[in-house]
C-alpha positions as protocol buffer text, in pm:
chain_id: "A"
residue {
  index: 1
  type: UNK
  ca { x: -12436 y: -19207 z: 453 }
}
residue {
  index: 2
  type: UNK
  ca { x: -12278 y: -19327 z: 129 }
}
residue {
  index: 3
  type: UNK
  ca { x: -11956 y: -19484 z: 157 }
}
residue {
  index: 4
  type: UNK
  ca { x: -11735 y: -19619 z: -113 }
}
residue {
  index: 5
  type: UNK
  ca { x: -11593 y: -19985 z: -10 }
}
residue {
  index: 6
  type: UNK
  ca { x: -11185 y: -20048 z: -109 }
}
residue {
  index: 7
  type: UNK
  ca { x: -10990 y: -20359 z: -61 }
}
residue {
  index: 8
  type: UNK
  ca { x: -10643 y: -20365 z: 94 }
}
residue {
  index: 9
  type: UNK
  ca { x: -10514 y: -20692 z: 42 }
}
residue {
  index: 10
  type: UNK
  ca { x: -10485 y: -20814 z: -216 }
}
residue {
  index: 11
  type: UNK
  ca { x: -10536 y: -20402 z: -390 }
}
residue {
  index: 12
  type: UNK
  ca { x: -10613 y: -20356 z: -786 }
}
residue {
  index: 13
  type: UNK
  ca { x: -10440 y: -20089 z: -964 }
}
residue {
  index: 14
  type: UNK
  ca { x: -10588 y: -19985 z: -1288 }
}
residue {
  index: 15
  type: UNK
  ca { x: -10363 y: -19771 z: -1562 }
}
residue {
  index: 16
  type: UNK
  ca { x: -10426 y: -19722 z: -1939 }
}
residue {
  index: 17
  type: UNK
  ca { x: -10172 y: -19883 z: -2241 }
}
residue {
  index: 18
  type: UNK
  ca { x: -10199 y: -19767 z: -2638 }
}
residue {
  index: 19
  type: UNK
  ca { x: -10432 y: -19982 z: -2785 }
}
residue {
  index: 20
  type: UNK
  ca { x: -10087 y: -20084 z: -3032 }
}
residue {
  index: 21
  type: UNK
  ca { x: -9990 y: -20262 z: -2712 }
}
residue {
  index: 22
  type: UNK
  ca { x: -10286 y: -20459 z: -2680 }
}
residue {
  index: 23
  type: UNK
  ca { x: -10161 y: -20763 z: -2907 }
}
residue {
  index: 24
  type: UNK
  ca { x: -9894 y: -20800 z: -2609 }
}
residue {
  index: 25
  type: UNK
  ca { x: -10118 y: -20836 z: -2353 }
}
residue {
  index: 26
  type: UNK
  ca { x: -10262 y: -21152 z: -2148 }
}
residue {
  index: 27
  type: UNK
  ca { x: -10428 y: -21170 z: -1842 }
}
residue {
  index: 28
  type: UNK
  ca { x: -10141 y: -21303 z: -1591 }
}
residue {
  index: 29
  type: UNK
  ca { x: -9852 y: -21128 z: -1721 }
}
residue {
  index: 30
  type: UNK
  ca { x: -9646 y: -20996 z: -1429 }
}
residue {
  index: 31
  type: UNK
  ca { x: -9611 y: -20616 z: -1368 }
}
residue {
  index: 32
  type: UNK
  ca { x: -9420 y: -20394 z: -1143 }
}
residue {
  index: 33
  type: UNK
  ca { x: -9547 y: -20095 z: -956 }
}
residue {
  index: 34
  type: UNK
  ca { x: -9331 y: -19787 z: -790 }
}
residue {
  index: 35
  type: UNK
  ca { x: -9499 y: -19555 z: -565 }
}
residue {
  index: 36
  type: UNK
  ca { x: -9339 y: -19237 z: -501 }
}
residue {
  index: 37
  type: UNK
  ca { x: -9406 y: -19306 z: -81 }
}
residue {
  index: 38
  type: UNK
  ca { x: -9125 y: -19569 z: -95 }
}
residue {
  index: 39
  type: UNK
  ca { x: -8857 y: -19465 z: -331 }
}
residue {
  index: 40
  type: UNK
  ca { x: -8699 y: -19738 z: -544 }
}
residue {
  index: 41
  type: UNK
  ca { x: -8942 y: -20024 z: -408 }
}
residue {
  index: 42
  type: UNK
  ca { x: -9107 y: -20251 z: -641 }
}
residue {
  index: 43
  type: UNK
  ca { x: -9427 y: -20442 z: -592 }
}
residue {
  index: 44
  type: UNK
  ca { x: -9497 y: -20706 z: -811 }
}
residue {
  index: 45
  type: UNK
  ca { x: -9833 y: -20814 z: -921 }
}
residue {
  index: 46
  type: UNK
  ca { x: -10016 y: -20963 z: -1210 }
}
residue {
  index: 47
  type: UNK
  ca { x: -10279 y: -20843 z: -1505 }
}
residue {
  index: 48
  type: UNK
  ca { x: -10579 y: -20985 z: -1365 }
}
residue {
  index: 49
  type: UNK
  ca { x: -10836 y: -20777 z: -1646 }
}
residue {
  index: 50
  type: UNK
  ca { x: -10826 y: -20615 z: -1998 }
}
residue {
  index: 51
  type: UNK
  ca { x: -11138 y: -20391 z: -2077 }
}
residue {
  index: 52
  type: UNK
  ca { x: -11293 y: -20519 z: -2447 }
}
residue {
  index: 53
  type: UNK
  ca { x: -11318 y: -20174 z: -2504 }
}
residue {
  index: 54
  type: UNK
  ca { x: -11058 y: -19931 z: -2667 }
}
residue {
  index: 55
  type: UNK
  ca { x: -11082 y: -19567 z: -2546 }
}
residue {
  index: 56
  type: UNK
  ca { x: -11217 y: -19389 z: -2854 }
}
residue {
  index: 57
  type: UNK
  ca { x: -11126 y: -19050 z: -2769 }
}
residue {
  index: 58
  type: UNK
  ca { x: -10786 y: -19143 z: -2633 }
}
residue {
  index: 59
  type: UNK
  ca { x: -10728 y: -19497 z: -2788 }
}
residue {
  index: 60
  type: UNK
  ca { x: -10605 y: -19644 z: -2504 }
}
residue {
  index: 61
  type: UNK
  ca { x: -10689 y: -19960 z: -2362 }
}
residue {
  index: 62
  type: UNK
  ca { x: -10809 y: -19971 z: -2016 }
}
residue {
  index: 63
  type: UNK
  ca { x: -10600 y: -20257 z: -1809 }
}
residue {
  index: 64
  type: UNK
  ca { x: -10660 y: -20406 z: -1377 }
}
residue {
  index: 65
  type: UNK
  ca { x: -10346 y: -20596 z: -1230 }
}
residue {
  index: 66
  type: UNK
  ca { x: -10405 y: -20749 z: -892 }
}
residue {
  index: 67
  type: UNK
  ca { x: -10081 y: -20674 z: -617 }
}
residue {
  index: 68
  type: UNK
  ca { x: -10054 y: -20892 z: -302 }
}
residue {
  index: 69
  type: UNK
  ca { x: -10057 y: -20598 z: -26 }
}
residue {
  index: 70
  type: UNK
  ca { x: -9980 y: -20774 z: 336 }
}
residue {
  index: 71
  type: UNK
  ca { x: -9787 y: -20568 z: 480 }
}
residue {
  index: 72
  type: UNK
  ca { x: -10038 y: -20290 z: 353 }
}
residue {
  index: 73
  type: UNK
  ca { x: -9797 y: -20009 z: 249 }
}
residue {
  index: 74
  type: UNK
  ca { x: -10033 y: -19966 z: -44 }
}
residue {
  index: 75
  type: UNK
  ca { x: -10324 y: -19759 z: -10 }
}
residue {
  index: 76
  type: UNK
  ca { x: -10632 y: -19691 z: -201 }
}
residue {
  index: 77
  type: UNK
  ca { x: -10590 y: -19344 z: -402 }
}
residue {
  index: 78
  type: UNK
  ca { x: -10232 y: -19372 z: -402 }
}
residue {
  index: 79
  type: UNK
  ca { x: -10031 y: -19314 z: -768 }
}
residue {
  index: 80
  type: UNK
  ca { x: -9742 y: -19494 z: -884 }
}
residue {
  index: 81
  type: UNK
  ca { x: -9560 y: -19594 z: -1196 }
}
residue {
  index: 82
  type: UNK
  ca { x: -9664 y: -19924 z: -1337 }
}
residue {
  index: 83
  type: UNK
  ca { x: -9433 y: -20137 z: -1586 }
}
residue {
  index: 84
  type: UNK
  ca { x: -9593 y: -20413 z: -1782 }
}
residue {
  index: 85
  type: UNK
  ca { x: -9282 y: -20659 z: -1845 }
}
residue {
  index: 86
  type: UNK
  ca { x: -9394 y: -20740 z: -2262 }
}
residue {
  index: 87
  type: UNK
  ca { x: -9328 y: -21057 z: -2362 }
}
residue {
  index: 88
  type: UNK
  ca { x: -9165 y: -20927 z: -2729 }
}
residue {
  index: 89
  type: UNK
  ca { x: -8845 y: -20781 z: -2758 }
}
residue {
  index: 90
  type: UNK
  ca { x: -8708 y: -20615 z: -3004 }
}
residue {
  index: 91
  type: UNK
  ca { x: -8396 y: -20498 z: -3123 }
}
residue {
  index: 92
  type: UNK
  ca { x: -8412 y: -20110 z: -3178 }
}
residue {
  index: 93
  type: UNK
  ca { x: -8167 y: -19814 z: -3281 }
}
residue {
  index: 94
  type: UNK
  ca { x: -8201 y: -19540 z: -3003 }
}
residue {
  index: 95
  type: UNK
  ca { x: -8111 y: -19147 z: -3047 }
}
residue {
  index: 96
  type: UNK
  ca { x: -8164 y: -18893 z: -2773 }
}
residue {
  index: 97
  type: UNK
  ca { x: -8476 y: -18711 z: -2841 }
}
residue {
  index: 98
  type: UNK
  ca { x: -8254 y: -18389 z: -2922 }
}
residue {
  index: 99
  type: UNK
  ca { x: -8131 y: -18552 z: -3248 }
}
residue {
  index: 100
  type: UNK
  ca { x: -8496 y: -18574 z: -3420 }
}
residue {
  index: 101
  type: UNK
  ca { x: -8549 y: -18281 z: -3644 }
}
residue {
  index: 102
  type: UNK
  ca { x: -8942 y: -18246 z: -3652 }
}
residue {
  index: 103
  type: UNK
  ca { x: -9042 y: -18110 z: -3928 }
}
residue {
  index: 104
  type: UNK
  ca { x: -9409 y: -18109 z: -4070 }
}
residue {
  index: 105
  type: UNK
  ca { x: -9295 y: -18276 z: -4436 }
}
residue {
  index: 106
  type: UNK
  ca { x: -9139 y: -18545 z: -4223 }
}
residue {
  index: 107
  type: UNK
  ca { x: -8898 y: -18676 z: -3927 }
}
residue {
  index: 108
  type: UNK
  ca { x: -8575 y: -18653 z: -4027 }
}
residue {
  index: 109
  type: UNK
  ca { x: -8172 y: -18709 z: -3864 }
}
residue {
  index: 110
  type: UNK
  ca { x: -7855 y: -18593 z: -3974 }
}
residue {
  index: 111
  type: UNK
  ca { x: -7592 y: -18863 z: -4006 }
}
residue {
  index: 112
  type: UNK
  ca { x: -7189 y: -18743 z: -3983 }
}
residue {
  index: 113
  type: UNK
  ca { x: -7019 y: -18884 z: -4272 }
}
residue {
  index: 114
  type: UNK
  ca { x: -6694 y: -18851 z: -4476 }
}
residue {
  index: 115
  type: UNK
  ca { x: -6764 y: -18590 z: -4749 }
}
residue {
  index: 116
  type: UNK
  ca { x: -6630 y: -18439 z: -5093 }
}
residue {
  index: 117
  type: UNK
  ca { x: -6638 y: -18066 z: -5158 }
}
residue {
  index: 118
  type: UNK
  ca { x: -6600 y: -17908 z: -5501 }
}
residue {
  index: 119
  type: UNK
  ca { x: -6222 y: -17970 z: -5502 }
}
residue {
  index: 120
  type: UNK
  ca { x: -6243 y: -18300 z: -5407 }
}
residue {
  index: 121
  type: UNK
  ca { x: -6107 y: -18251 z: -5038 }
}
residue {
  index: 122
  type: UNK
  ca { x: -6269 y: -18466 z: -4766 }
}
residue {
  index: 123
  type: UNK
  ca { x: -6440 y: -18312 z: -4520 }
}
residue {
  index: 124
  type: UNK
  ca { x: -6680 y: -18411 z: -4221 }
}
residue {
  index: 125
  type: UNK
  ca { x: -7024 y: -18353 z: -4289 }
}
residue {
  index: 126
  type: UNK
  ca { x: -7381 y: -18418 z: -4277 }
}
residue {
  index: 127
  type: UNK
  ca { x: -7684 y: -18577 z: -4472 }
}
residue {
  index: 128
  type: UNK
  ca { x: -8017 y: -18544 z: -4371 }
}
residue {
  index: 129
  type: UNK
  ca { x: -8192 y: -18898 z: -4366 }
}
residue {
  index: 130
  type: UNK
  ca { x: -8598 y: -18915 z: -4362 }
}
residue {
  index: 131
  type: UNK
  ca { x: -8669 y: -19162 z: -4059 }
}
residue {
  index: 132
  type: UNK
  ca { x: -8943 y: -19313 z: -3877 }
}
residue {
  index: 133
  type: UNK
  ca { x: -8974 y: -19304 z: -3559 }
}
residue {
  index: 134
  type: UNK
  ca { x: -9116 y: -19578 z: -3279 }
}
residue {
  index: 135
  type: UNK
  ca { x: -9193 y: -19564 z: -2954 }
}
residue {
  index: 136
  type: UNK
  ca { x: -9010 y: -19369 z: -2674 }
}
residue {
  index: 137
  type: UNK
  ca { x: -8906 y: -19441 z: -2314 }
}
residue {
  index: 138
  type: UNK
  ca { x: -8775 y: -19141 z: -2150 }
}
residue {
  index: 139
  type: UNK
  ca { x: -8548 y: -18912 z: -2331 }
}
residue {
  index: 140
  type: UNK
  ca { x: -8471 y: -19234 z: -2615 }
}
residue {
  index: 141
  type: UNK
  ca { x: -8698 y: -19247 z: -2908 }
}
residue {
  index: 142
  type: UNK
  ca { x: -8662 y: -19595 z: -3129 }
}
residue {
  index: 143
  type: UNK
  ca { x: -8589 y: -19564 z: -3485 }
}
residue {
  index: 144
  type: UNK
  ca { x: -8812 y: -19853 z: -3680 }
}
residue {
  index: 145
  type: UNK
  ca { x: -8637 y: -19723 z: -4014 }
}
residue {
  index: 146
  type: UNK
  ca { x: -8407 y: -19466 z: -4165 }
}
residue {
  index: 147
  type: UNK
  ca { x: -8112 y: -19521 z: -3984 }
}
residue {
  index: 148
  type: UNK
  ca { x: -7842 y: -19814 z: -3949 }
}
residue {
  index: 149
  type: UNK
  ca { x: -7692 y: -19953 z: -3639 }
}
residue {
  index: 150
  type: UNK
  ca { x: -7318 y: -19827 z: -3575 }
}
residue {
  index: 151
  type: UNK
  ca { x: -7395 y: -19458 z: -3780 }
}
residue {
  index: 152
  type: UNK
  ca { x: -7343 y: -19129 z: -3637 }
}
residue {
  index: 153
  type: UNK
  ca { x: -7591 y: -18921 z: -3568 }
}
residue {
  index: 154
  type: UNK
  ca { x: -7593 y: -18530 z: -3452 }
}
residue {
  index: 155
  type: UNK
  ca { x: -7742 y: -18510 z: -3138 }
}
residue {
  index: 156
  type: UNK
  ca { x: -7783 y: -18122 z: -3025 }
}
residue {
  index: 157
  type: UNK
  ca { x: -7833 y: -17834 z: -3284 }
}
residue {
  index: 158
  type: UNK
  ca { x: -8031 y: -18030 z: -3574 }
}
residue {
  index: 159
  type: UNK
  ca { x: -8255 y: -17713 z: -3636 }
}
residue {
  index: 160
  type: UNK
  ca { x: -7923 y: -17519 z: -3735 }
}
residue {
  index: 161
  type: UNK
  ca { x: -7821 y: -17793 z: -4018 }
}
residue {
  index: 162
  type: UNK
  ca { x: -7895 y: -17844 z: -4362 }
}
residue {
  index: 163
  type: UNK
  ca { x: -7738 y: -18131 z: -4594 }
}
residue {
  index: 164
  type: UNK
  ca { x: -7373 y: -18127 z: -4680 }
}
residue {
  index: 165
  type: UNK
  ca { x: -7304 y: -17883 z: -4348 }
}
residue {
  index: 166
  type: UNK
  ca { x: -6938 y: -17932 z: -4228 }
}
residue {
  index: 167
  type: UNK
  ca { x: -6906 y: -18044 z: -3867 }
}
residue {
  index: 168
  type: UNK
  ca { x: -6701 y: -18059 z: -3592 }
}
residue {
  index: 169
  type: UNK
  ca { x: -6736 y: -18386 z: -3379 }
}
residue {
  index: 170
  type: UNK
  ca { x: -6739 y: -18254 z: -3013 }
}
residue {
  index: 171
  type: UNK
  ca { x: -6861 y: -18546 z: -2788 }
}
residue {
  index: 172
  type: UNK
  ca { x: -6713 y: -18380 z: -2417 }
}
residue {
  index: 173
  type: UNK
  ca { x: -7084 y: -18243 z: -2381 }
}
residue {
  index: 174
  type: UNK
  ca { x: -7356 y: -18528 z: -2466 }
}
residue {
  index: 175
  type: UNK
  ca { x: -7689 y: -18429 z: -2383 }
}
residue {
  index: 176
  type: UNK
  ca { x: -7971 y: -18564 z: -2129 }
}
residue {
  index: 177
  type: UNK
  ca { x: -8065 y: -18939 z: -2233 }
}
residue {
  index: 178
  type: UNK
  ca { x: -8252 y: -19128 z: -1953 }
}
residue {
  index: 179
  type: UNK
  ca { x: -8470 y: -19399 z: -1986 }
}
residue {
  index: 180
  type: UNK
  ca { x: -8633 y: -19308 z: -1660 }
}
residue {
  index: 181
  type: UNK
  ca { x: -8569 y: -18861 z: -1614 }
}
residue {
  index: 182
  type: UNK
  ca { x: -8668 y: -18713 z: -1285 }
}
residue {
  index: 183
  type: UNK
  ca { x: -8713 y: -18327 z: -1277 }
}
residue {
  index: 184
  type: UNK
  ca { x: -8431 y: -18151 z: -1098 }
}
residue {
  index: 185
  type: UNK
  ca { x: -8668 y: -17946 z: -903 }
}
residue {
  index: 186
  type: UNK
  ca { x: -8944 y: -18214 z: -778 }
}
């Protein structure tokens, strides 16, 4: 009989990162593991191993961290959510994903401003700005450029604007922007 041999304590967990994250990485960096068994629990642990090779068909980077397990609530097979606590910050403008207008020429946001019509009367309007987007956590994607801190962005209907569009600032109904969304029906 062929058996496969799994340790409980300490246990490994294994989990993939972009290979853009890989510069970040050292072995001993502390991470933070949530299994879905015991709700809001975090177990702590540390990298212990970072494969040499980058996935070439995904390009992700193939990472071990090593979790201290005596009381043994974690099992072998199990799946969790693993956070790798980076070492970088970084300052970063974040928008709900609903304010990105995709577009195949190029990312793009529509910023509220003070505008001029034909006449000369001010209105409230939009211009589209070309942006570029970073990396996203939840329902926030970052903004490396494009955009300046403290502007005000439209963040439900972009499809249905074009440049110079009057608006009506409504902010009673915001839409869904967590870091960490659970499905209302799991």
């Amino acid at each position: 009989m062929v058996v496969t041999l799994q340790s409980f304590d300490p246990i490994y967990v294994n989990f993939s990162l972009p290979q853009q994250d890989l510069s970040k990485l050292v072995v001993g960096q502390p991470i933070s593991l949530q299994v879905d068994a015991y709700g809001d629990q975090s177990f702590k642990g540390t990298i212990t191993a970072i494969n040499s090779l980058v996935d070439q068909a995904t390009r992700n980077i193939q990472v071990q961290a090593t979790l201290g397990n005596h009381d043994l609530k974690l099992r072998p097979g199990m799946f969790g959510k693993v956070s790798v606590l980076m070492s970088q910050l970084q300052k970063v403008i974040a928008v709900p994903a609903t304010a990105i207008h995709y577009a195949p020429y190029g990312d793009s946001i529509f910023v509220v401003s003070e505008m001029k019509d034909k006449e000369g009367k001010e209105y409230k309007g939009v211009k589209e700005q070309f942006i570029k987007l970073g990396q996203s956590r939840g329902d926030m994607i970052s903004i490396v450029s494009g955009l300046k801190p403290g502007e005000e962005v439209v963040t439900s209907g972009v499809f249905r604007l074009k440049s110079g569009a009057r608006v009506i600032v409504n902010n009673q109904i915001k839409p869904g922007s967590e870091l960490a969304p659970n499905p209302s029906d799991s």
